[in-house]
FISE-528704 format. One record per residue: x, z, y of N, C-alpha, C, O in turn; residue in three letters. Coordinates in steps of 0.02 Angstrom, whole numbers, padded with zeros to 5 digits, always signed. Each point is the difference from the previous one (the first is absolute). Layout:
BEGIN
XZYXZYXZYXZYALA...
***
This chain:
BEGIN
+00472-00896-00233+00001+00049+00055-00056-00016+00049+00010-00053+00028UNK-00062+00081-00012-00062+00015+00056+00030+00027+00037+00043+00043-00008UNK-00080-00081+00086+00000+00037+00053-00038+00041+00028-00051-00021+00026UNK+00066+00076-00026-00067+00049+00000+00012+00020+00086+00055-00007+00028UNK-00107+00028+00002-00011+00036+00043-00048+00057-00016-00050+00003-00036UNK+00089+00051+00086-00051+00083-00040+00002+00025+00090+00050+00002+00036UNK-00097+00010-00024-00042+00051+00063-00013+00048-00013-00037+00018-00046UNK+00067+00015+00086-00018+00086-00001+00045+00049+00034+00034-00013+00050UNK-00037+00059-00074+00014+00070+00027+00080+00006-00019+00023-00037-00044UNK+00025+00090+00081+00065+00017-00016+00019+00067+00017+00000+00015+00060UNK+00017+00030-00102+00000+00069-00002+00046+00028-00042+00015-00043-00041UNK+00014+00090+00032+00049+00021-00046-00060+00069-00034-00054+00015+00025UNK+00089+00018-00089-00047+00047-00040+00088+00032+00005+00059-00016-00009UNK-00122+00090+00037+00043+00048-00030+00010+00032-00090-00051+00031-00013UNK+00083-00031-00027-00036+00015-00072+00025+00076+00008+00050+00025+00026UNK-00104+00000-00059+00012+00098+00002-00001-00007-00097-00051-00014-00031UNK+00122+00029-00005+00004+00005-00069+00002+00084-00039+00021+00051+00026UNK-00039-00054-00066+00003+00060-00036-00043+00079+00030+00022+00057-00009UNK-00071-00070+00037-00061+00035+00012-00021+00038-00045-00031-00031-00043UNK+00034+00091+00033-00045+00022-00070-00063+00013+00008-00039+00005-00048UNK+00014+00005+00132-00067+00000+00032-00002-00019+00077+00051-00018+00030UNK-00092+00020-00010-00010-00014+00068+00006+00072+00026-00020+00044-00038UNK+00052-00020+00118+00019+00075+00016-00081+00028+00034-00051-00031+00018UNK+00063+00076-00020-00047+00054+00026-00002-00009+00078+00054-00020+00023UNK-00097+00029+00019+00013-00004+00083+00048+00049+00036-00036+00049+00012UNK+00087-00038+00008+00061+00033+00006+00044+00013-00058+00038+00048+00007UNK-00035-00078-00057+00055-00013-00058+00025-00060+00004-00023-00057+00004UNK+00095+00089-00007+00066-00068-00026-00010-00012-00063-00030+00043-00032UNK+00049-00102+00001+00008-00020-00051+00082-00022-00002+00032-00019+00049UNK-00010+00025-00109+00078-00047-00012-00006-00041-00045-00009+00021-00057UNK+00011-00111+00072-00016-00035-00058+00082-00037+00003+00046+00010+00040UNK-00049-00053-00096+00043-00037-00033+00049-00035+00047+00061+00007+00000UNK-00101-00049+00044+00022-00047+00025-00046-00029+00066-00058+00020-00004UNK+00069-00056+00055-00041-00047+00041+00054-00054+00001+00061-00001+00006UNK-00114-00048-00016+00035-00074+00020-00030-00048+00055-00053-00030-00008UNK+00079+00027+00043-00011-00066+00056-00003-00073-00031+00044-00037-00023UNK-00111+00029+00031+00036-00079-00026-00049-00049+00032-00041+00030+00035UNK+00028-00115-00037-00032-00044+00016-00089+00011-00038-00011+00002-00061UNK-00049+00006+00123-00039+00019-00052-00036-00066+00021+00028-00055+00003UNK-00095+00066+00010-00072-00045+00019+00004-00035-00060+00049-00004-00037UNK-00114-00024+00028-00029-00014-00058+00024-00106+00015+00001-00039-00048UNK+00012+00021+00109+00001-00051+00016+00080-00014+00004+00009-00059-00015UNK+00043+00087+00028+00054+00011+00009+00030-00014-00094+00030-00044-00031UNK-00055+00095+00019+00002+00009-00089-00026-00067-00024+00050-00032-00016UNK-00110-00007+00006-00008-00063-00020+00058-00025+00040+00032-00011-00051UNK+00005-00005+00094+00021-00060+00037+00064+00013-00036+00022-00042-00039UNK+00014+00105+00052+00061+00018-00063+00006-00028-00067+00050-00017-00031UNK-00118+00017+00012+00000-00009-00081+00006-00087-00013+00027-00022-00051UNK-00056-00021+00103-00017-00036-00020+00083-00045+00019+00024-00047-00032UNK-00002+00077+00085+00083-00037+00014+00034+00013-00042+00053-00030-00006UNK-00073+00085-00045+00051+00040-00064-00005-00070-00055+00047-00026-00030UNK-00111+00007+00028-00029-00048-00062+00017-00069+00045-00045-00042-00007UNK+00098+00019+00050+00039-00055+00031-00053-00033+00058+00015-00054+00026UNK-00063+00081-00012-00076-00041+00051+00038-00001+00051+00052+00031+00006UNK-00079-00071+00037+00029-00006+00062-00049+00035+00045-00053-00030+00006UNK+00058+00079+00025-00048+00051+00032+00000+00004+00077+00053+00022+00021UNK-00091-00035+00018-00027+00010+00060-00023+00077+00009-00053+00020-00024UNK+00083+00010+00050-00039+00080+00013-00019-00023+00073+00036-00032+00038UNK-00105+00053-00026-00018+00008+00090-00024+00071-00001-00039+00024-00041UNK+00070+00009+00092-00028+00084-00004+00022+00016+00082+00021-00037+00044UNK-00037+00115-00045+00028+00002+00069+00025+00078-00003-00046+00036-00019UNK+00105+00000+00032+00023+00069+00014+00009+00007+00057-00005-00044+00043UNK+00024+00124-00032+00028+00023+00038+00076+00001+00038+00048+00002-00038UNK-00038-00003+00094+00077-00011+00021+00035+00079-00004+00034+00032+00040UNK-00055-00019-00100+00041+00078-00019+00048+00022-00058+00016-00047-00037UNK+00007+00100+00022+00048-00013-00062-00037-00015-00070+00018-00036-00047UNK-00073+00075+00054-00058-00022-00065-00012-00081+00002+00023-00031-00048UNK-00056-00007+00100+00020-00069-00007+00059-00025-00031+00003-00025-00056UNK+00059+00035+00106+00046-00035-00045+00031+00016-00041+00052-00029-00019UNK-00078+00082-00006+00026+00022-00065-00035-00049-00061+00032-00018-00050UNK-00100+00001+00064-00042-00042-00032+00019-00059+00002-00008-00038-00048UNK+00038+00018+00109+00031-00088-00011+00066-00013-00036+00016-00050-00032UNK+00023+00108+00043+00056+00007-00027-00006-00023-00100+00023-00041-00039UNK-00071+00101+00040-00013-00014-00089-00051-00082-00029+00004-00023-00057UNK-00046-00009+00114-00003-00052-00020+00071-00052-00021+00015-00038-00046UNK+00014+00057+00100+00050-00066+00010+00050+00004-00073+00020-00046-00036UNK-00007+00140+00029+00034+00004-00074-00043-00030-00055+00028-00012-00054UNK-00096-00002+00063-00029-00037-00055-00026-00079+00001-00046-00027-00031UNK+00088+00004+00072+00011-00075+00007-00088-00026+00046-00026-00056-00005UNK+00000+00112+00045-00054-00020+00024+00003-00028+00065-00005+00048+00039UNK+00012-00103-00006-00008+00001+00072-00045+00035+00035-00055+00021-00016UNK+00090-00017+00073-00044+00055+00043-00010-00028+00068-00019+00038+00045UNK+00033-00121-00029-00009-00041+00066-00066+00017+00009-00005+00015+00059UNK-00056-00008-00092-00076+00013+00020-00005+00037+00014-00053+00019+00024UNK+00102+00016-00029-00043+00101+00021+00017+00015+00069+00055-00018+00021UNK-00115+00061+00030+00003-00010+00059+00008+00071+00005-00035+00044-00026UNK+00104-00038+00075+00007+00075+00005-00025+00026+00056+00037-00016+00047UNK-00103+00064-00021+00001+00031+00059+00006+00054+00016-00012+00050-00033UNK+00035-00055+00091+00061+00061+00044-00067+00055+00005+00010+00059-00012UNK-00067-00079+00027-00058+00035+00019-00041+00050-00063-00040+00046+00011UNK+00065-00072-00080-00045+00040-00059+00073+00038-00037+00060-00011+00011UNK-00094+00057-00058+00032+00038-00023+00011-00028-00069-00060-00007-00012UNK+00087-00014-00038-00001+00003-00095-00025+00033-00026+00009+00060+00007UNK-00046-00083-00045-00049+00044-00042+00044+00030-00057+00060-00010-00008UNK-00106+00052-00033+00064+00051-00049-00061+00052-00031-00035+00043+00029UNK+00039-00077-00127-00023+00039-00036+00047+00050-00034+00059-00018-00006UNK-00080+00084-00020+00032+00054-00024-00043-00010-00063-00060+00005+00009UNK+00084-00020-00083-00033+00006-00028+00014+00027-00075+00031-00040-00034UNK-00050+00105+00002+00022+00016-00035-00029-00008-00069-00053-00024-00019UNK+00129+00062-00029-00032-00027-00066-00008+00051-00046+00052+00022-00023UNK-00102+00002+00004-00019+00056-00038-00050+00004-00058-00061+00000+00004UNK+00097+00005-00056-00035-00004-00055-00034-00077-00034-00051-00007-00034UNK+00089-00033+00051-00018-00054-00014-00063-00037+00017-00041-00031-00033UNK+00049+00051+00121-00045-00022+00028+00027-00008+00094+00045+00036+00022UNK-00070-00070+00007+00022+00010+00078-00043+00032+00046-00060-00004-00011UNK+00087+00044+00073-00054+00028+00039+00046-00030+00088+00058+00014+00015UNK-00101-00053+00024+00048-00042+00048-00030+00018+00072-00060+00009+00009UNK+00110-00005+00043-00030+00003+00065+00038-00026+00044+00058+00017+00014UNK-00096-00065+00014+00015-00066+00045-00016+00008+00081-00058+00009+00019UNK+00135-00012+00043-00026+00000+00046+00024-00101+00005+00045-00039-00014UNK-00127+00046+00050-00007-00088+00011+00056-00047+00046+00032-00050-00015UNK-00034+00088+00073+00082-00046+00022-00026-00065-00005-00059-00009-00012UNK+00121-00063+00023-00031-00070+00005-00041-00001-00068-00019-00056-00016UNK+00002+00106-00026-00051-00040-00070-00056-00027+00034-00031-00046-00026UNK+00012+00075+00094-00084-00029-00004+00001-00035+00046-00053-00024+00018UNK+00125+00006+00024+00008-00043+00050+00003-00079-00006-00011-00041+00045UNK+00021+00034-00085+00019-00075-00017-00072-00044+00007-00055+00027-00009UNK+00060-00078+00021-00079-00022+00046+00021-00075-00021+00053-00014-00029UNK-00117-00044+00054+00015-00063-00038+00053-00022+00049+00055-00015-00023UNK-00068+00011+00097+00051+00008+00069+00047-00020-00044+00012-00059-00014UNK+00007+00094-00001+00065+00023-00034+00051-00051-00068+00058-00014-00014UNK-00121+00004-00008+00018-00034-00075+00019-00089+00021+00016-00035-00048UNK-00017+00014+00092+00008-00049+00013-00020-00074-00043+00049-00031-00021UNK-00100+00009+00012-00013-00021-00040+00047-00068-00016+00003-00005-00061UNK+00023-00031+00083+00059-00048-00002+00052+00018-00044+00039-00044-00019UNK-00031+00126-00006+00064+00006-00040-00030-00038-00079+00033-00023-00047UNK-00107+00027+00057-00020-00026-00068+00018-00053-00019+00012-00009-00060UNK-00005-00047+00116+00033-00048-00022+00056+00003-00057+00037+00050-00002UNK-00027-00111-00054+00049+00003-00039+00002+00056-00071+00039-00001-00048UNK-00100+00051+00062-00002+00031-00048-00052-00008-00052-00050-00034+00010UNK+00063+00071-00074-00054-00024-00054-00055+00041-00019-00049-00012-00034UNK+00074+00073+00071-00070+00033-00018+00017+00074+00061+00050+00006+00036UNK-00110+00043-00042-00003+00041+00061-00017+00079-00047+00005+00006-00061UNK-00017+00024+00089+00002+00075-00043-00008+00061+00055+00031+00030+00044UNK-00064-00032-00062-00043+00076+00066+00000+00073-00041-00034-00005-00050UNK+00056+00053+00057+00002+00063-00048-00041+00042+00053+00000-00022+00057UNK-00045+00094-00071+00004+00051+00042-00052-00008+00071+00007+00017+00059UNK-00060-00053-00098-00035-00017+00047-00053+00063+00038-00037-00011+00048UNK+00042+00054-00071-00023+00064+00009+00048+00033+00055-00010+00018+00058UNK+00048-00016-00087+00079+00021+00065+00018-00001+00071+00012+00038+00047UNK-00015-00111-00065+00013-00063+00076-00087+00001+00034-00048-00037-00008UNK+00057+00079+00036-00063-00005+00019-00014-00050+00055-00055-00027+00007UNK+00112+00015+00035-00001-00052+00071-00001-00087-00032-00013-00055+00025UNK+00035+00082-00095+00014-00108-00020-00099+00002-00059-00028-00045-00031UNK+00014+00099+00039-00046+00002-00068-00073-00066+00035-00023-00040-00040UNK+00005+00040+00098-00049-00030+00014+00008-00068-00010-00041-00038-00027UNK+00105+00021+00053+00027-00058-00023+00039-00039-00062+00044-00043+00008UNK-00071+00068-00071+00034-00018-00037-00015-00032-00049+00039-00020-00043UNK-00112+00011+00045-00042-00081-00010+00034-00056+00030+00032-00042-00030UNK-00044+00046+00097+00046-00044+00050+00069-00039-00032+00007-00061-00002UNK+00043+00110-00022+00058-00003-00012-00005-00044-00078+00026-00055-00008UNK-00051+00079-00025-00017-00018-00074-00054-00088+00007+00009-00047-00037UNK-00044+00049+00075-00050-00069+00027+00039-00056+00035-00014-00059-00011UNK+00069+00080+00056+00052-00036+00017+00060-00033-00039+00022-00057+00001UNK+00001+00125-00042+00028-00019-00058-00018-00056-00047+00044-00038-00021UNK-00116+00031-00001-00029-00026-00048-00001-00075+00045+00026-00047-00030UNK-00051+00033+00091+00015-00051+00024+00070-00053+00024+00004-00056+00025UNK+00041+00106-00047+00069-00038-00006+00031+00005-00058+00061+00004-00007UNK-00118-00002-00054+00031-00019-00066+00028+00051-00025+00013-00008-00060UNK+00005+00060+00083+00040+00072-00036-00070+00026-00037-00055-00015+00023UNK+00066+00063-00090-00010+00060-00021-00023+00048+00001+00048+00034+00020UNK-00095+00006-00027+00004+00075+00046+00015+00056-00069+00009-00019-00058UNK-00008+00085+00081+00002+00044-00078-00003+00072+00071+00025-00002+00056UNK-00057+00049-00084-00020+00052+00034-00021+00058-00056-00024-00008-00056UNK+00046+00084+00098-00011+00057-00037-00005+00050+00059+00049+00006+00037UNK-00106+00030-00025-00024+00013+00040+00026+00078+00017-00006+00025+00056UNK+00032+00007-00108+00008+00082-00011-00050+00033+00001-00053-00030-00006UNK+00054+00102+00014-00041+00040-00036-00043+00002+00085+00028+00011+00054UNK-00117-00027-00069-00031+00023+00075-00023+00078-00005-00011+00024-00056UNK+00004+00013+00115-00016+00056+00016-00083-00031-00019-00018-00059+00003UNK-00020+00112-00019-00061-00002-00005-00036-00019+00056-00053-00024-00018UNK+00059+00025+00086-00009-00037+00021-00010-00056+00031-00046-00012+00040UNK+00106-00038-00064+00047-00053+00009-00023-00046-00059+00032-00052-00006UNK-00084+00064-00040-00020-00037-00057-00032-00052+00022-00047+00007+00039UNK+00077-00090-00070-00007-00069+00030+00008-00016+00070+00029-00051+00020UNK-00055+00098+00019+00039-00008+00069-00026-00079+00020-00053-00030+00000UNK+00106+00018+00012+00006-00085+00023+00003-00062-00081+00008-00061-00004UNK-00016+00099-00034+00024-00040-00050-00044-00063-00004+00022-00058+00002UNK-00080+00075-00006-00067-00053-00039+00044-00086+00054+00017-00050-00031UNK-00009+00056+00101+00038-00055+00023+00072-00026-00043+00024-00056+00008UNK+00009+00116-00063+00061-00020-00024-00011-00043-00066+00031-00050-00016UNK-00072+00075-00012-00009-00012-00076+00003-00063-00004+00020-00018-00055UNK-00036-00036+00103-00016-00063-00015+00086-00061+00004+00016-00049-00034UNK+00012+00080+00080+00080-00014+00001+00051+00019-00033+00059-00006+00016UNK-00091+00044-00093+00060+00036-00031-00014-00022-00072-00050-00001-00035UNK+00145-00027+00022+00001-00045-00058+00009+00045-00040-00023-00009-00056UNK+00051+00056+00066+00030+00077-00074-00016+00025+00050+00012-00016+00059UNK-00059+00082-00098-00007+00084+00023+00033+00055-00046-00018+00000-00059UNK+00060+00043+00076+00041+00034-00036-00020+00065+00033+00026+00022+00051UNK-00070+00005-00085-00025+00065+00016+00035+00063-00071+00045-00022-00036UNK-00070+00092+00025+00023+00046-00037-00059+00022-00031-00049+00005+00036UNK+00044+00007-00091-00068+00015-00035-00040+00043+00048-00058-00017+00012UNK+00078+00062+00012-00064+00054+00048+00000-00054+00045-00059-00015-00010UNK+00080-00032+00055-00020-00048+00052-00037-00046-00034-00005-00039+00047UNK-00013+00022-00073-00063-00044-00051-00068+00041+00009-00055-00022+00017UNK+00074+00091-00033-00062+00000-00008-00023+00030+00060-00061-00001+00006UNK+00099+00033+00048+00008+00029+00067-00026-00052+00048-00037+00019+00044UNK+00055-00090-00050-00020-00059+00031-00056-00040+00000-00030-00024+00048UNK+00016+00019-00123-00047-00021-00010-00100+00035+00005-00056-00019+00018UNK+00091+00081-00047-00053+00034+00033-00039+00013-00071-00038+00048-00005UNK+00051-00094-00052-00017+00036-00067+00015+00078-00033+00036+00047+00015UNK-00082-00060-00065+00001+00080-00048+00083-00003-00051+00048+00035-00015UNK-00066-00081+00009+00110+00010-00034+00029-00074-00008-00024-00048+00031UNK+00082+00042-00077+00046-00046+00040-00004-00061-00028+00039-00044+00017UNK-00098+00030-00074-00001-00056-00030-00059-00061+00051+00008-00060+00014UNK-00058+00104+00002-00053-00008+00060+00037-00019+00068-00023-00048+00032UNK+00076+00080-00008+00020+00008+00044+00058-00062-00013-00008-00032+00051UNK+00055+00001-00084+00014-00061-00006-00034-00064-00028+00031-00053-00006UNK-00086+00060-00008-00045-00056-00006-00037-00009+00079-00022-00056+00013UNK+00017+00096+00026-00018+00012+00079+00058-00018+00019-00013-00054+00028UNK+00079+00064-00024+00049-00055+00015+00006-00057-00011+00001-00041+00047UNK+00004+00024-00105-00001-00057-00023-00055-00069+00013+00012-00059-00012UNK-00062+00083+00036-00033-00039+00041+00005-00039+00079-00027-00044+00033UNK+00072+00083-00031+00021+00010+00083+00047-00037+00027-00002-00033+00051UNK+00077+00046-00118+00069-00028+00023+00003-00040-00086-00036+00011-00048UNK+00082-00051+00054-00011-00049-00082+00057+00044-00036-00011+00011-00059UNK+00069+00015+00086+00015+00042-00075+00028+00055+00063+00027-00001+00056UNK-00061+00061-00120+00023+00078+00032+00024+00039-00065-00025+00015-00055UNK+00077-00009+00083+00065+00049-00038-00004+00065+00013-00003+00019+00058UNK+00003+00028-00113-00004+00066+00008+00073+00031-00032+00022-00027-00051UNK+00012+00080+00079+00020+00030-00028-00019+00063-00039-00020+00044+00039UNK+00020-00029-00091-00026+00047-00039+00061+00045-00035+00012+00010-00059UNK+00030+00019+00137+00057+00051-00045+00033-00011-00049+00034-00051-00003UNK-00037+00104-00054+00018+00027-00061-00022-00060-00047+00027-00026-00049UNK-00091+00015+00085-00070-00052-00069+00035-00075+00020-00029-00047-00027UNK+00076+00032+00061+00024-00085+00014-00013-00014+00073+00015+00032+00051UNK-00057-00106-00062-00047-00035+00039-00054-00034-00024-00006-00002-00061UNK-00031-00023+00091-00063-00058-00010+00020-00052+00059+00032+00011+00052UNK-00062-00076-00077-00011-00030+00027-00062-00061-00011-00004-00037-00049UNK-00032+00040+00098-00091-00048+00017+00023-00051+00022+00043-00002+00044UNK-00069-00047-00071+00003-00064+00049-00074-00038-00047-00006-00018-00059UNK-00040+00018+00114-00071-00005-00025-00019+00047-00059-00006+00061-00002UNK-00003-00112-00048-00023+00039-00075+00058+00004-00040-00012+00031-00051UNK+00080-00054+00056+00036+00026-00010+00038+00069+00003+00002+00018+00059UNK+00025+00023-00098+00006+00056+00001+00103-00016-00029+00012-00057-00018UNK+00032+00096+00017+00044+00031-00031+00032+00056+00021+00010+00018+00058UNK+00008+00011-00112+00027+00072+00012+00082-00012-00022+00025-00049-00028UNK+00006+00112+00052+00066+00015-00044+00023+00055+00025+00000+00019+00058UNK+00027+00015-00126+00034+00074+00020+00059+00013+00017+00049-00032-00018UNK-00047+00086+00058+00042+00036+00035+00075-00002-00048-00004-00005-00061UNK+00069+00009+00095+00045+00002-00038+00026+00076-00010-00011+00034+00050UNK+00044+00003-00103+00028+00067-00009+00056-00001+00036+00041-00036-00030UNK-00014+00062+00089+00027+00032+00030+00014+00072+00043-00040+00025+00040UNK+00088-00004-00054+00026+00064+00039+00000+00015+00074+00051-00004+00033UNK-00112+00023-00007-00033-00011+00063+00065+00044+00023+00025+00038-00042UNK+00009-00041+00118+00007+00048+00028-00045+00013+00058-00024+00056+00007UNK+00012-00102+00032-00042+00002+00076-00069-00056+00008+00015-00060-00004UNK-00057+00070+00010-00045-00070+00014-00010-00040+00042-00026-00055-00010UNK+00049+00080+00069+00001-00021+00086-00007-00096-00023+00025-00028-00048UNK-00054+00008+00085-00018-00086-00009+00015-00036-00044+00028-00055+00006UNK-00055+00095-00085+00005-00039-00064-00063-00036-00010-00010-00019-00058UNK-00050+00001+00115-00050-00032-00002+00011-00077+00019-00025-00052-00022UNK+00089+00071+00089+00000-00043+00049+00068-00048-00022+00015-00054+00024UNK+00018+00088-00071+00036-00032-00049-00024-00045-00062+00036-00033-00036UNK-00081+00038+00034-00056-00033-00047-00005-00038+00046+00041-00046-00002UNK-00091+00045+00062-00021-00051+00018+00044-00050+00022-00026-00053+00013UNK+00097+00059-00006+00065-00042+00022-00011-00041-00082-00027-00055-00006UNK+00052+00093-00045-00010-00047-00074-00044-00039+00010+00016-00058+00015UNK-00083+00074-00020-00071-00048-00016+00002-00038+00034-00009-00057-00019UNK+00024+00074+00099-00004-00069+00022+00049-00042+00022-00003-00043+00045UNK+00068+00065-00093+00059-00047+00004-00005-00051-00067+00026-00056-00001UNK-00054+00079-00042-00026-00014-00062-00042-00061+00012+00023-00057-00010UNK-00086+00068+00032-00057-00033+00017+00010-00067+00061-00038-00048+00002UNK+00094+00060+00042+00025-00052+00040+00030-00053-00041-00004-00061+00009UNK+00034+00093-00053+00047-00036-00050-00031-00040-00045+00033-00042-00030UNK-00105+00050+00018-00040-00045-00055-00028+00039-00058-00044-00013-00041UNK+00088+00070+00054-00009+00026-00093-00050+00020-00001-00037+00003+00049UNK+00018+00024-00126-00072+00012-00032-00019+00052+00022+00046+00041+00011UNK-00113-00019+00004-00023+00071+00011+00052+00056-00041+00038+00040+00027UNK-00046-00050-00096+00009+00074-00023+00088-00001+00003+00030+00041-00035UNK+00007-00088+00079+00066-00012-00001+00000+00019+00065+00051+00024+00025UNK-00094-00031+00001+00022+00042+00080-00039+00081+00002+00001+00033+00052UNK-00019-00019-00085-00002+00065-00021+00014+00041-00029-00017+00059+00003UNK+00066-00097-00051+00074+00026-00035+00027+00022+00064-00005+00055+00028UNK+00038-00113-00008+00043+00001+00051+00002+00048+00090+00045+00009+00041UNK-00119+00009-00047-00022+00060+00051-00001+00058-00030+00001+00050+00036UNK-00003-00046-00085-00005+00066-00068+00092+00012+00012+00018+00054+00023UNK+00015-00087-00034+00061-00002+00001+00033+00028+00043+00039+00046-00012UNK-00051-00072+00080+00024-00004+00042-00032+00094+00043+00032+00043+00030UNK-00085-00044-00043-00028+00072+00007+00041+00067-00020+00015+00052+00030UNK-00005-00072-00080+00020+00054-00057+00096+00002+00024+00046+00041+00000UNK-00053-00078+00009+00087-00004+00021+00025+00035+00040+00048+00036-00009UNK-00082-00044+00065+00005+00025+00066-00014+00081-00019+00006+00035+00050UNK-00020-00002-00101-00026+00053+00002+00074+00047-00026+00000+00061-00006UNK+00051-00098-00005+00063+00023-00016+00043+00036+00034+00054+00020-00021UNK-00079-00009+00081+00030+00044+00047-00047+00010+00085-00033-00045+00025UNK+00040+00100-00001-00019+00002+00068-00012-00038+00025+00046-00041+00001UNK-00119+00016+00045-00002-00050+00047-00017-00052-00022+00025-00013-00055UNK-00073-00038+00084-00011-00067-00021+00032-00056-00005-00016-00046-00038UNK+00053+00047+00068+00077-00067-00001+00057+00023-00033+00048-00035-00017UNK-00055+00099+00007+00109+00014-00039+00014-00019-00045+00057-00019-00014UNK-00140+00016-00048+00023-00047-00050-00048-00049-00023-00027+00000-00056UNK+00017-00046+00107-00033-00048-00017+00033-00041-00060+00056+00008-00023UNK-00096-00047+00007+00049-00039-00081-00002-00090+00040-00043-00030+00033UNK+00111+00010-00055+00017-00065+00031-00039-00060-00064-00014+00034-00050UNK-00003-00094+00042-00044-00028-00032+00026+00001-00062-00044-00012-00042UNK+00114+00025+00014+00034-00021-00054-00025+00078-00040-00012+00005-00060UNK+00009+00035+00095+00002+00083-00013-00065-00012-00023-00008+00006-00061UNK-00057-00026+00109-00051+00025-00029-00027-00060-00046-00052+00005-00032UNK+00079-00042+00031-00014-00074-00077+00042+00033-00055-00013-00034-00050UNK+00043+00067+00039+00066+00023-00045-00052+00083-00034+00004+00022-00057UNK-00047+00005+00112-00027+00067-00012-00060-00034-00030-00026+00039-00040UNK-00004-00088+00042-00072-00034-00012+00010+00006-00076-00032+00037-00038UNK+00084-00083+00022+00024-00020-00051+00015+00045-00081-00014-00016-00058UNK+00058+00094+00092+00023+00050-00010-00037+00046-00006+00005+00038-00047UNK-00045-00031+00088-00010+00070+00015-00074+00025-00043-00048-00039+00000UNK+00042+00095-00031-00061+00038-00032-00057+00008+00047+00009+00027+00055UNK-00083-00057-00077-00066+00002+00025-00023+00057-00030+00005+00013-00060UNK-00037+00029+00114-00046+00055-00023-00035-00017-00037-00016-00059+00007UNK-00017+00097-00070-00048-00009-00049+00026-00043-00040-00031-00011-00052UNK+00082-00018+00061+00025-00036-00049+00006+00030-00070+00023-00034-00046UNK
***
């Protein structure tokens, strides 16, 4: 069991199900279903990784509103502490609506504490005692983004870890602050278009060899196609498992809970990319990023079991 600490953002997703299109400007639509549930991309790793037994530090900060504690409420049902999270009376909770149509998502995010959270904040002393650190959404958090070299450089000087995944940048948000990050980050867990979106190459093989120079191993998720994983001139891949998608909402960030519960643990590259492959795909079993996360026995039992694409 690792002690992880994860920084970031806390927000709930609205899910909009059974869409057959997006409406016209003064048209209703009637879909399937909406579900409320625990979203952020940082929230979702910290879920996943207490699911797989870690001992998890969340530091975040909400709102003192029902959307806030509606959000702490569903950590605590997922065995997450929530002593780090700083509630203020003064900001609002942030809250994505994000729907699912055609086997694809279309999402809209009001920011609320996502971009509030600042280093101020993160206290660096909770690091104490822990084994590693995990920054998601660095695009997002726009108030913690300057500082998050800082956070990761500090980290590295009290012996912890780092592992970071930045999310998707607006075109004009490309590297940003990064070129200061690259040098403090032990795993980069980016998404095939963020490889090559980041790096600034013509496609994605260019564009993780331009990673891979940067950080010593960078993990990609590659959907449908598996993962990869670089660590120097090392390369391994592995494919995606066959499952009955219902929702996708933070089957990335469910991965990145596997890999790097995996990778804390000792195991082999292409065993912690089973095990993020796993753990991805799981979560995709119902609405929302936490409802069905897979507990470690579930997704070692699905590793084991379960049919590889192209197989």
């Amino acid at each position: 069991m690792a002690s992880v600490a994860v920084v970031g953002e806390l927000n709930l997703d609205l899910i909009v199900l059974g869409a057959e299109r997006f409406p016209q400007p003064g048209e209703e639509l009637i879909v399937d279903e909406m579900v409320l549930t625990l979203g952020s991309s940082s929230a979702i790793i910290a879920c996943q990784l207490a699911k797989l037994t870690d001992d998890v530090l969340f530091v975040s900060k909400t709102g003192d509103d029902n959307l806030g504690r509606i959000a702490l409420d569903f950590l605590r049902q997922k065995a997450v502490p929530t002593n780090a999270i700083i509630v203020d009376r003064s900001l609002a909770s942030g809250l994505t609506i994000s729907v699912a149509l055609a086997g694809n998502r279309a999402m809209m995010t009001v920011m609320g504490c996502i971009e509030e959270l600042r280093s101020d904040d993160t206290a660096i002393e909770l690091l104490h005692g822990q084994q590693h650190v995990h920054i998601s959404s660095f695009y997002l958090q726009r108030g913690l983004r300057p500082d998050v070299w800082r956070i990761f450089q500090r980290a590295h000087e009290m012996g912890l870890t780092t592992s970071f995944d930045t999310g998707w940048p607006s075109s004009a948000e490309v590297n940003g602050d990064l070129e200061k990050v690259w040098s403090h980050v032990d795993v980069f867990l980016p998404n095939e278009a963020e490889v090559v979106a980041l790096s600034g190459r013509p496609d994605f093989d260019a564009g993780l060899s331009w990673l891979a120079e940067r950080v010593p191993l960078v993990v990609a998720k590659l959907g449908a196609d598996g993962a990869i994983a670089r660590r120097g001139g090392e390369v391994v891949r592995r494919p995606a498992f066959v499952i009955d998608v219902v929702e996708t909402t933070g089957a990335g960030d469910s991965f990145n809970g596997g890999f790097v519960h995996g990778w804390l643990e000792g195991m082999e590259l292409g065993d912690c990319l089973d095990l993020g492959n796993a753990c991805g795909a799981l979560s995709t079993r119902a609405p929302g990023g936490t409802t069905s996360q897979a507990t470690l026995s579930e997704a070692t039992e699905f590793v084991r079991t379960a049919a590889r694409r192209g197989a």
